[in-house]
N, C-alpha and C positions, 0 to 999 in steps of 0.2 A: 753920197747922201745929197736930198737936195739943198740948193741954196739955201732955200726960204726957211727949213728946220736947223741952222747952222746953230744958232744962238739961243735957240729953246732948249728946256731940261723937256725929259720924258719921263712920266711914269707908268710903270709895267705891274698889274698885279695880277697874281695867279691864284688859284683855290683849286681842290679837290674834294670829291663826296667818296666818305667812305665806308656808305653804307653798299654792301654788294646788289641786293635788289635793285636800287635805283641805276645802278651802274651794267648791269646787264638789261636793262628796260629803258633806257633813254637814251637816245642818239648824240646830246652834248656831251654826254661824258658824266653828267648827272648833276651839273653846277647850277644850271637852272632849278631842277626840281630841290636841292637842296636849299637853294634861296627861298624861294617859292613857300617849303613848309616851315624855314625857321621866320620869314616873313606873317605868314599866317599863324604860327603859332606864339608872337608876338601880338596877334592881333589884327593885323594889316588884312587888306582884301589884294587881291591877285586877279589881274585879266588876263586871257589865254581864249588860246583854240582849242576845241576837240571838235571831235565827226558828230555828227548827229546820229540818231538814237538807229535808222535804218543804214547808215555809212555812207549814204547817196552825199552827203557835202557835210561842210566843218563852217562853227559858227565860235562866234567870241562868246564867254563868259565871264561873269565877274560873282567871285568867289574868297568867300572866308573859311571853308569848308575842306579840312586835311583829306574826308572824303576823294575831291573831284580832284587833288595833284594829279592822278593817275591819270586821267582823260586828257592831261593836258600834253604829255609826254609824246614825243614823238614828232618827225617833221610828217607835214601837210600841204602837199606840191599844189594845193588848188588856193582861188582866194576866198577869203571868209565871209560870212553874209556879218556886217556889221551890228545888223537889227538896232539897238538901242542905246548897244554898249556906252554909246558915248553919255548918253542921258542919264544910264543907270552910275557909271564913274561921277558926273558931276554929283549928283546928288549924295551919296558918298563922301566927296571930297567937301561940299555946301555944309 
């Protein structure tokens, strides 16, 4: 172990989704998308990648909508076109 971790505690936590849909349709294992909908269905808004509408590239979203969990799923080896997200998150957060 290193040095510098000698004298620090660690905390490890784990989860599982166990709903079988999410779990054969999402490459984490389904902890995200499980987050994601009890997040949203708490209320909360969720940012995320999906592809766009032709599959040519993936862009961010910001969504309250149990709808669009499903577009978010998935890795996405390209980088996202940012567009507003950040604009649309503050005002959200404002």
């Amino acid at each position: 172990m290193l040095e510098e971790f000698k004298n620090h505690s660690i905390e490890v936590y784990a989860g599982y989704c166990l709903d079988q849909k999410d779990l054969a349709t999402c490459t984490s294992g389904g902890i995200a998308t499980a987050f994601t909908k009890k997040w949203i269905e708490q209320g909360g808004y969720v940012a995320g990648v999906r592809y766009t509408e032709d599959f040519m590239d993936v862009e961010y979203i910001l969504t309250d909508n149990l709808k669009d969990v499903d577009f978010l799923k998935g890795s996405k080896y390209i980088d996202a076109r940012t567009s507003d997200i950040f604009v649309s998150i503050k005002k959200i957060l404002d």
